[in-house]
N, C-alpha and C positions, 0 to 999 in steps of 0.2 A: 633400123635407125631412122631418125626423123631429122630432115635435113631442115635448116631453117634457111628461110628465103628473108630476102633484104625486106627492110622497114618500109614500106609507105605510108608517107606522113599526111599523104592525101585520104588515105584510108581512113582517116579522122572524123571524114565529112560523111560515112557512112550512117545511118541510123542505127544501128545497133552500137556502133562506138560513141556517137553521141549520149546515148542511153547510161553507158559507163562512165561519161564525163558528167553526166545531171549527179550522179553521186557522189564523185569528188568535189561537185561545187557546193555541195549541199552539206558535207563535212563541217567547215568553219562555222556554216548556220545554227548548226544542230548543236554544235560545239558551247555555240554563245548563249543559247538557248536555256540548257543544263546550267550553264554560271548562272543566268538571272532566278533560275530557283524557285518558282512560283508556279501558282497555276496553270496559267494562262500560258505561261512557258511551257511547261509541261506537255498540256495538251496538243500544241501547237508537235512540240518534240515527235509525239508519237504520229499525229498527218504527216509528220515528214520521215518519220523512219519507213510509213505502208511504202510512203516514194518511193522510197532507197528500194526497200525489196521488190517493188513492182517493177525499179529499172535492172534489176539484180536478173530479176528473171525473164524480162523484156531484152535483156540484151541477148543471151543464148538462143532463149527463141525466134529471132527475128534473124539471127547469123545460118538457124539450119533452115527456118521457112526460106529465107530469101537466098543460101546457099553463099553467102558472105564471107569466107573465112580468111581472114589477114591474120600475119605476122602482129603488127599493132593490134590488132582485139585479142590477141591470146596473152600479150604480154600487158595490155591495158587491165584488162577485166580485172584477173588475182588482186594487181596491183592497187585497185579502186579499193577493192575489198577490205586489201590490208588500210593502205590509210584510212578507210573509214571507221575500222574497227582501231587503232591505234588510239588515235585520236578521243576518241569515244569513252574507251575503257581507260585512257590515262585520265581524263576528267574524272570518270563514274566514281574513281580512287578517293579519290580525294572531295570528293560533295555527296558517293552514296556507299559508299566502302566498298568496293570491287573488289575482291579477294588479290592482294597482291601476287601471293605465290603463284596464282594460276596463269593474272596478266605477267609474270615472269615466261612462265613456261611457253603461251602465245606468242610473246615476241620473240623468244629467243627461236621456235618452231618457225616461223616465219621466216626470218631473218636468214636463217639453214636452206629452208624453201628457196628463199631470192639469189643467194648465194649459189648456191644449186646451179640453178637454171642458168646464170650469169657464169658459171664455169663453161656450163655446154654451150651456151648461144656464142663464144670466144671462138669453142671448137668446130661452131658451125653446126650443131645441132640443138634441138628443142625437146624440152620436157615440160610433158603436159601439166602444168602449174594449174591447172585446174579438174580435177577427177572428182568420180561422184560421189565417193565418203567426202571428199570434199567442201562440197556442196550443201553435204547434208550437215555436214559442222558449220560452215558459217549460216545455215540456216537457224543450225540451234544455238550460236554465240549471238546471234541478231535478236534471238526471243527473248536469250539469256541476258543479254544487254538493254532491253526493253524494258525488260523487268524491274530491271535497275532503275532507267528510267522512272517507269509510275511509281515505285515502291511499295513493288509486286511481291510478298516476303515469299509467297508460296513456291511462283512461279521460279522464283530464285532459287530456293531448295531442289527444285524439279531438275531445272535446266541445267544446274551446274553438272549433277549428275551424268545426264545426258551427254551433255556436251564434252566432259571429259571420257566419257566411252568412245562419241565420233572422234574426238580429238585423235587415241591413240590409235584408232583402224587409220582412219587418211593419213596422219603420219607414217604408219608403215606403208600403204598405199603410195604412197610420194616416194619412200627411200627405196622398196623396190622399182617406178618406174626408173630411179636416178642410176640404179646397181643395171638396170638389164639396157638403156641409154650407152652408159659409157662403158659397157663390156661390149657395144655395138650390135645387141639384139633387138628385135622388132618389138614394141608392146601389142601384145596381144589381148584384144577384146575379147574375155567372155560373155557369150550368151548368157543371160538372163533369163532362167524359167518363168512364164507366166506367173506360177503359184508365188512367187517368191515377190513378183509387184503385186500383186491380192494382198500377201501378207502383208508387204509394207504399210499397204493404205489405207490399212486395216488398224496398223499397229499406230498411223499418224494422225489418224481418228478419233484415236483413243483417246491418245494425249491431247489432243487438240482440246477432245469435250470437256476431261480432267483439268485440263488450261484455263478453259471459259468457266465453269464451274465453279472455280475456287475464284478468280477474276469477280466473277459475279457476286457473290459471298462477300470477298472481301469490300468492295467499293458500294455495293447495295442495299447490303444485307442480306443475314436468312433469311 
């Protein structure tokens, strides 16, 4: 069981939770951004989304370099995440056609996630609202959401895909850490074979070049 320890709200003042606060303030920007609709907007849109995911991953890596870990950065971070994806995909809706059914399924996934955790932090314990299917979905909702942004067709066909495969691993991901939490068992770390990070970076590679590729096509030409 993971016991949660009290909030400090001083813990704010740490660099890595400031790092999670540059994206929620960056939210309404990006927000406003997308309504003006243009160019200029646009481009702008996307300097500020690299931001967001450079503070995305500035923040974790700055909490294990520096060995940082609060109660407030574990409950900040997810939470940055959702609101800025909230916010984002209910614009995208409505100015680039974000597939509603799926921002159904997001929020209502979420929403199960916060709930979750806000049972156990009652009880005095913590579940990790942040695990690496995790991670790897809002990576691929953030490209997927990008896409949207430039009015990227390809990218969009790619990532939706994607994204709903991470989606249903971290979902179950999450509901067993919440089933082995509140039956009072430990979450267990497995070891990760080397071969299996090769593979991955292998397989992000891929995608990445097929991303730029079809990116480049589209906006350049053949």
């Amino acid at each position: 069981m993971n016991n949660m320890g009290k909030i400090n709200y001083r813990d704010i003042t740490q660099i890595q939770n400031l790092m999670t606060l540059i994206r929620i303030f960056l939210t309404p920007i990006l927000g406003y951004l997308l309504w003006l609709d243009n160019d200029r907007a646009t481009i702008l849109s996307v300097i500020l989304l690299l931001v967001a995911a450079a503070t995305d991953y500035l923040d974790g890596y700055l909490a294990r370099r520096l060995h940082r870990f609060s109660t407030l950065g574990l409950i900040l971070d997810p939470l940055a995440d959702k609101i800025f994806a909230f916010v984002l995909i209910i614009e995208l809706i409505f100015l680039r056609g974000f597939p509603i059914w799926f921002a159904v399924l997001i929020f209502i996934r979420d929403i199960i996630i916060l709930l979750g955790a806000s049972m156990m932090y009652k009880k005095g314990n913590l579940i990790p609202t942040s695990v690496n299917s995790g991670k790897y979905y809002f990576a691929s909702l953030a490209i997927l959401i990008a896409s949207y942004v430039i009015k990227f067709s390809f990218g969009q066909r790619l990532f939706i895909y994607l994204t709903i495969i991470l989606f249903v691993i971290s979902s179950f991901e999450y509901a067993r850490n919440f089933y082995m939490v509140s039956s009072g068992r430990e979450i267990a770390k497995a070891a990760e074979k080397p071969v299996y990070r090769y593979l991955r970076g292998v397989l992000i590679i891929i995608i990445a070049g097929i991303y730029f590729y079809e990116l480049f096509r589209q906006f350049m030409g053949s």
